[in-house]
Each structure stands twice: as structure tokens, then as C-alpha cells.
C-alpha positions in Angstrom: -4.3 25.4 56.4 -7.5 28.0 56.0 -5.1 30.8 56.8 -2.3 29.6 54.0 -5.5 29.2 51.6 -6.5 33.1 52.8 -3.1 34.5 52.6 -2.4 33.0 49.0 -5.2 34.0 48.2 -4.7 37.6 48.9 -1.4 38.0 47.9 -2.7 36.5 44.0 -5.1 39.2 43.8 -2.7 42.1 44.8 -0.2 40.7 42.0 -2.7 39.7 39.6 -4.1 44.2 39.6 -0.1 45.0 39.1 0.4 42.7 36.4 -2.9 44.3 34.9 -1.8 47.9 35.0 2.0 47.2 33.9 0.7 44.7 31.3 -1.7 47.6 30.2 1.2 50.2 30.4 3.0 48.1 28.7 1.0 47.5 25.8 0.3 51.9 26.0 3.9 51.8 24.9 3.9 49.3 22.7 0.9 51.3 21.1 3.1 54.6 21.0 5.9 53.0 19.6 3.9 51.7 16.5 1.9 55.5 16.4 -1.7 54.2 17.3 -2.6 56.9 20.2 -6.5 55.7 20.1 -5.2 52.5 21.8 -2.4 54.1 23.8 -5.8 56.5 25.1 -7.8 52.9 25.8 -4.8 51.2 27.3 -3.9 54.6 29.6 -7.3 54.3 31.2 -7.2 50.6 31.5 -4.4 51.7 33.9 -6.0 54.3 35.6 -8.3 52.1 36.7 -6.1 49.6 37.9 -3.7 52.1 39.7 -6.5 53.2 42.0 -3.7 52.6 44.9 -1.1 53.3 43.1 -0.6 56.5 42.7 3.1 56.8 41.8 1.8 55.6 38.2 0.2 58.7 37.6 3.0 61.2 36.5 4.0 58.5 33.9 0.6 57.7 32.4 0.1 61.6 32.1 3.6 61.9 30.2 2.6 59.8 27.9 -0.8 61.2 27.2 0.6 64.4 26.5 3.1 62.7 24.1 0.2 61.3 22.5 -1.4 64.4 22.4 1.4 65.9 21.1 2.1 63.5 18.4 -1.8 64.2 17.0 -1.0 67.9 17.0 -3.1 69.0 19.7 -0.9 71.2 21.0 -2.5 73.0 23.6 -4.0 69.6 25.1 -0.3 68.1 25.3 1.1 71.7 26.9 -1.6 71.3 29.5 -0.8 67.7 29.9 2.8 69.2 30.6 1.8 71.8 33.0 -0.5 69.7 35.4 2.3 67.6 35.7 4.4 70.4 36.9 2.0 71.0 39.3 0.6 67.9 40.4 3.9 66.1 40.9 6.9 68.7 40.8 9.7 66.3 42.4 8.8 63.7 40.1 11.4 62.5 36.2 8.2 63.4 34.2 7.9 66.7 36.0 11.6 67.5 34.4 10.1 65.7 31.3 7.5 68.3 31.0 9.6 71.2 31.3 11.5 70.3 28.3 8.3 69.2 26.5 7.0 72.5 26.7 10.4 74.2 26.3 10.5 72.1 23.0 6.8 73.5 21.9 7.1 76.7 22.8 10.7 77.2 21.0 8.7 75.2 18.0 6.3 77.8 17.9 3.5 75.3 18.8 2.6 76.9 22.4 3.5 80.4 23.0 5.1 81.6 26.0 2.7 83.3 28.6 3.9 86.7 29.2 4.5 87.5 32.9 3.1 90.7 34.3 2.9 92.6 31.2 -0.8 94.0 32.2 1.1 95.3 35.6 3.9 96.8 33.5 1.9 98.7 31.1 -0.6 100.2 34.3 2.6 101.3 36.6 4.0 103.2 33.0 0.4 104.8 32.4 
């Protein structure tokens, strides 16, 4: 009977931390939907915390920060948002979210493109 109580137990804690972090993503979308990014920001670390173990939550959390980001016009924030996906989680959907994120800004003039190499260029034509 002790081990049922235990087991029971357990298992309602486990559930009860993933129905905090989705109920706290879910509200960060609900947030983003009605354009209130200081609560999608408080709700987004709510989750953070509760996805401690959970780390296949974390490419999606950062998406939406850098769409937050990116709604408030901080431009730079939300391209580096973009780019630490790429790099943090490149086989992830969010990773092909953030290339066309930052495609979008930087054909929008908000981030401009990096120019590869042209300090090498200019040296090898000196």
C-alpha cells in the first residue's frame, strides 16, 4: 500500500512541473497573441524554470522571445535571439524558423547582412 502511496506520489509531482511549464507557455502565447511581451518575458522564464529537465522546450521559448523582441523593435536582440538558435539547436523547426526570421530582417533592412571575408579580400588585392 506504502509503495502505491510512493509511486502516486511521484508520478503527481512529475505531471504537476509539466502542466506548470505548458500552462506557462501557454499563457506566453496567449500573451503574444494579445501583444503584451512584458508578460510573454515573465511567463517565458516561469518556463525556464520549470523545464530545468526538459530541455527540448528551449528552442521554442527562445523563438518566441526573439519574436517578442522583434515585435518591440529591438532588432539586434531578436537577430541574436535567431542566431543562437542556429547554433544551439541546428536540427531543430525553430532553427529553420530563425533562418527565415533573419532572412525577413535583413531583407527589411532591420539587421544588415555580415559581409564574409571582405577584410581577406581587400589584403590579398593590396
Amino acid at each position: 500500500m506504502r509503495f502505491v502511496l510512493i509511486a502516486a506520489l511521484a508520478l503527481s509531482i512529475t505531471g504537476c512541473t509539466r502542466w506548470s511549464m505548458n500552462h506557462h507557455l501557454n499563457n506566453a502565447y496567449s500573451a503574444y497573441d494579445r501583444g503584451n511581451c512584458e508578460q510573454v518575458t515573465l511567463e517565458l522564464s516561469k518556463v525556464e524554470r520549470a523545464s530545468r529537465a526538459r530541455p527540448y522546450v528551449w528552442p521554442e521559448v527562445s523563438m518566441l522571445r526573439g519574436l517578442c523582441l522583434e515585435r518591440q523593435k529591438l532588432f539586434v536582440d531578436a537577430a541574436q535571439t535567431y542566431q543562437f538558435i542556429l547554433a544551439s539547436y541546428p536540427q531543430s523547426e525553430y532553427a529553420f524558423r530563425a533562418r527565415a526570421r533573419l532572412e525577413t530582417l535583413q531583407s527589411l533592412g532591420h539587421y544588415p547582412l555580415r559581409s564574409t571575408n571582405t577584410g581577406a579580400v581587400r589584403a590579398t588585392r593590396l
